[in-house]
N, C-alpha and C positions, 0 to 999 in steps of 0.2 A: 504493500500500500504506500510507498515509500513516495512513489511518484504523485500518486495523487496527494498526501500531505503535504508534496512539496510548491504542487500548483495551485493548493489551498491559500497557505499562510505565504507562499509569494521568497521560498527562502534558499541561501545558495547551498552548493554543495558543502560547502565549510559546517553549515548549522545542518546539514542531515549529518554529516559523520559527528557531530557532537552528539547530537540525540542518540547515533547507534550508540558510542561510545557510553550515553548514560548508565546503562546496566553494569556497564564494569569499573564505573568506580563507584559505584555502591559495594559492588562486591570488594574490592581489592580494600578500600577505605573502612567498611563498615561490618564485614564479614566475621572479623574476630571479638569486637567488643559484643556483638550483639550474642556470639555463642555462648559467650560470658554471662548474659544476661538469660538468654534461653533455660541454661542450666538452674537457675534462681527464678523463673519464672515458672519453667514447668513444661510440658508440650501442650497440655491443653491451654493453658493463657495464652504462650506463645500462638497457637495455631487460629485464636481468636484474633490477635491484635493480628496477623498479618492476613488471615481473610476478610477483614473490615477493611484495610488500608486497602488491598486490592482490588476489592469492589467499589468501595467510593472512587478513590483515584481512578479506577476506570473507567466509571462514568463518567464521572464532571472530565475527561479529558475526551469523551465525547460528545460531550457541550463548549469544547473550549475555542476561542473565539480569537485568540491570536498564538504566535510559536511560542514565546517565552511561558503561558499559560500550560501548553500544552508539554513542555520540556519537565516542568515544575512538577507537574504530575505523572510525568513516565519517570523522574526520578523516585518521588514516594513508590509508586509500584513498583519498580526495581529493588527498593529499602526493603517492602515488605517480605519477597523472594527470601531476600537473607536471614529473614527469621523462618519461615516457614520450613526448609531444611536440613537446619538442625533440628529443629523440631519432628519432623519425622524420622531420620538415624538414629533422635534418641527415645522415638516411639520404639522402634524396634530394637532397641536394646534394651528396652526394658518389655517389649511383650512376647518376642521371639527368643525360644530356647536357641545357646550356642551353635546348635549342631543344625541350624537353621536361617542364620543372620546373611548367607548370600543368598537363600529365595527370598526374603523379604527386600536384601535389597534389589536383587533380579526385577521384582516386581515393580519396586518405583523405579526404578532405568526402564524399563519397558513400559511404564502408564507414559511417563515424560516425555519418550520418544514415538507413540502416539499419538500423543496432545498435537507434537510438532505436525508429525505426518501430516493429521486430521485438518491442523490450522494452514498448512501449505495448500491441498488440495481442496477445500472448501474455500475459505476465501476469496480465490480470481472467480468463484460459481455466485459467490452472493454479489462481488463485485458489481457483478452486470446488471443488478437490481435496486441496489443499494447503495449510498453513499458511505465512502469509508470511517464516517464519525458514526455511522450506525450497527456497521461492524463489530467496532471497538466495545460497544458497551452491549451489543450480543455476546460479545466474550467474557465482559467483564458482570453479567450474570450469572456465571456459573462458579466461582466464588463468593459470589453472593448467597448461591444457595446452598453450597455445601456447609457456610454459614450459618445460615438456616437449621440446616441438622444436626450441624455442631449444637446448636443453643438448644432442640429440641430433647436432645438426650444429652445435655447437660451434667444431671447427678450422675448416670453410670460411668460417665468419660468424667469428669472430674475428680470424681470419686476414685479413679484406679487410678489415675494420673498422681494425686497426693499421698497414696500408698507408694509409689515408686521414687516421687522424691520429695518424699518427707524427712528423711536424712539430709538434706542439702546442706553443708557448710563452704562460705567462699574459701577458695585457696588461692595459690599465690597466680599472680595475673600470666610470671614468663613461665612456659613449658620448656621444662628441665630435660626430658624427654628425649636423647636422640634419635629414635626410632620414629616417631613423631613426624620430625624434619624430612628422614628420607622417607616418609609415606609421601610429603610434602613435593621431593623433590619428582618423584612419579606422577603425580597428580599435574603438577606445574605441565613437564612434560606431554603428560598425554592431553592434557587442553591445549596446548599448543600446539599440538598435531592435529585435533580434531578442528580444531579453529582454522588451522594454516589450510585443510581440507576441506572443510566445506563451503568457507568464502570462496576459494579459488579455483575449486575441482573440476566447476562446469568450462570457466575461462582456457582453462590448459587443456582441457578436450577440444573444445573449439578449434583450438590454436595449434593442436594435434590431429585434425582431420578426423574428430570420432565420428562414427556414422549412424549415430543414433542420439536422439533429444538428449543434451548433456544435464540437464536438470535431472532425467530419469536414471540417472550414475546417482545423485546424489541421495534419491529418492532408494535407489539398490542401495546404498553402503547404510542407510540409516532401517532400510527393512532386515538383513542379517544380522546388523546392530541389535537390532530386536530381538529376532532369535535367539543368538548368544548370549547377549543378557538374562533371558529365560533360564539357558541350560548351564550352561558354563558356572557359573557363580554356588548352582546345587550342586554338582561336582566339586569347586572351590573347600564348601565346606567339608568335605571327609578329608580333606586333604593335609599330612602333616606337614612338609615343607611348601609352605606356601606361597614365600618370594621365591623359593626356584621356580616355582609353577610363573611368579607373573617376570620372572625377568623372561621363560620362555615366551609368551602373549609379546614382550615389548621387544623381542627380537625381530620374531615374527609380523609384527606390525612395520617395523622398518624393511625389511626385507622384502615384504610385500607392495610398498609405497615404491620402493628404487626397482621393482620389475614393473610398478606399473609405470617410470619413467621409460625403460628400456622396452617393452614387447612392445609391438605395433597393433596400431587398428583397433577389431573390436575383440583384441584377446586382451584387453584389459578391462574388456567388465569380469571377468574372471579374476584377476587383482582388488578390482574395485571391491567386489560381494567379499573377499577375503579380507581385503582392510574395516570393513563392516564386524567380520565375526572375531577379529583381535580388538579392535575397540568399543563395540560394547561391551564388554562386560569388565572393563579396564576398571572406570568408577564405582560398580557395585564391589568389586575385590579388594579397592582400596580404602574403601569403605568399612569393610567387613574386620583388616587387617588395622584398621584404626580404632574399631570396637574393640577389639580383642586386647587391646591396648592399655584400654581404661580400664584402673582398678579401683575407682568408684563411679557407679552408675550418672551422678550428677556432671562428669569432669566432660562428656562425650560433647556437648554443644560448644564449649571451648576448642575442642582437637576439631572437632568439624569448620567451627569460622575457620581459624588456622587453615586448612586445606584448603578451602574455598579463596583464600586470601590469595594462596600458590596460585592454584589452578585460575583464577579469573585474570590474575599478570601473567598467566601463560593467554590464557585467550586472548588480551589485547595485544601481545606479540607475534603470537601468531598469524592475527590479523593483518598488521598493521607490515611484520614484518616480510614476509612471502611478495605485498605488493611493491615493498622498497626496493629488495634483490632484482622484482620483477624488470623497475623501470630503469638498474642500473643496467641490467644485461640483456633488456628485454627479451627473456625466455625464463621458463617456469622453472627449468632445468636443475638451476643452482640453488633457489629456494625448497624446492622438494628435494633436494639431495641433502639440505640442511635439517630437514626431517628424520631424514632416514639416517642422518650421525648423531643427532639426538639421542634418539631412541637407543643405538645400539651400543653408546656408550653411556647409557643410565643403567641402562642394564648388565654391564661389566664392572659397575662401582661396586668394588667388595666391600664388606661386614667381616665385625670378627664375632658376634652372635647374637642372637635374636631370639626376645622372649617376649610372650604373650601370657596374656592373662588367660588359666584354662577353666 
């Protein structure tokens, strides 16, 4: 809708790339105070104050009447985001048994990437009927009503909520933690790969002669996404060594990226569907491997800002960085080979041992 916002409020390219730009400095800025806050608050408060903000700021920025108005308000929606996700990692660690914390996270990587799907291919349909301020608060209904039945069942979900962190005592703000950082350092990376890929994935097919809609590449890496996040992360948990399992996944994902710089044609949706099934399930495992972390249930929305702090200065790099390379050497080439060294040297940083909480 990017285009029509821009013929709306009359604004240049400069004030569209700050709007994208808004989501991630919420995230990068506000990610870590607020998990801080998560923890002391609860999932159920948490999950209240950020489905209100959601839903307000999504309306009123479908009533909004000039850009600054409208900026103002994709910033609070973005704010809310950040509380809303620790809030659920630390639903599931306090409602999922151990031996189950990569299906539950399987399942929100697979609702989220959904969501996407669903708002890609509805969207340009309602388009054609509707104005894009009417869109926005079509969407921004459906936090509205999950609202709704948050409030309506209330006593059972608060009720279990203040059983789980009725123990809360604050601790100390820095994470001592080394283990912590290099969950940190994985996370950074693989947003920065998924970022560096799906801004740029359709432009480099273009610009490689693919012979099929390059949008439907991106549409393919984010449906196997799905799938492996399903499956992968239930497997995840039986598993005892389980950064070997993910430095194998962030091999694999580089390896897979640098043959789909080198094969020709359309033997790279065959890459493609394969950089799908290494990177979904990247976040629910690193996820899982940060639960297992905490050894008290309250500290988990702290470790999660943290992560999300990494990972969203990898998304803005990733972004920002693939189209820099791009326009020094104009070709894709050398910014996706910056990918795929990435990856294969996160994945060779040794440890001298690693302990989880069992």
């Amino acid at each position: 809708m990017i285009n029509e916002i821009k013929k709306s409020f009359i604004i240049s390219n400069t004030e569209v790339g700050l709007l994208l730009a808004c989501k991630f400095i919420s995230f990068i800025f506000f990610s870590f105070p607020i998990g801080i806050l998560v923890d002391k608050w609860g999932s159920y408060k948490s999950s209240l104050i950020s489905l209100s903000l959601m839903a307000i700021a999504g309306i009123l920025k479908g009533l909004s009447v000039n850009y600054w108005q409208f900026f103002v308000l994709t910033f609070i929606q973005s704010f809310s985001v950040t509380i809303i996700l620790p809030a659920i990692i630390k639903t599931i660690k306090s409602k999922f048994p151990k031996h189950h914390y990569g299906k539950g996270m399987g399942i929100v990587s697979t609702g989220m990437a959904i969501g996407i799907i669903f708002v890609f291919f509805l969207t340009p349909l309602i388009l054609i009927h509707f104005s894009w301020k009417w869109i926005i608060i079509l969407y921004s209904s459906i936090p509205l009503l999950i609202l709704i039945v948050y409030l309506s069942n209330h006593s059972t979900i608060e009720s279990s909520d203040q059983l789980t962190g009725q123990h809360y005592a604050f601790s100390a703000i820095i994470i001592k933690d080394w283990q912590v950082y290099y969950i940190g350092l994985f996370y950074f990376v693989k947003i920065f790969i998924f970022f560096g890929l799906i801004n740029w994935l359709p432009q480099f097919l273009q610009q490689n002669d693919f012979p099929f809609q390059s949008s439907w590449a991106s549409a393919l890496m984010m449906l196997t996404g799905i799938f492996s996040a399903i499956v992968i992360p239930s497997i995840f948990d039986r598993l005892k060594n389980k950064i070997f399992f993910i430095r194998i996944v962030m091999i694999s994902l580089g390896l897979s990226i640098y043959f789909l710089i080198k094969i020709p044609g359309i033997y790279k949706i065959l890459m493609i569907a394969f950089i799908g099934v290494c990177n979904g399930p990247m976040s629910p495992m690193l996820n899982v491997m940060a639960i297992h972390l905490v050894k008290k249930g309250q500290e988990i929305g702290k470790i999660m800002g943290l992560l999300l702090t990494f990972g969203n200065i990898g998304a803005f790099l990733g972004s920002w960085l693939i189209g820099l390379i791009r326009d020094i050497n104009h070709t894709f080439f050398y910014g996706f080979f910056v990918l795929v060294i990435l990856s294969i040297i996160t994945a060779f940083i040794p440890i001298k041992s690693w302990k989880m909480e069992e």
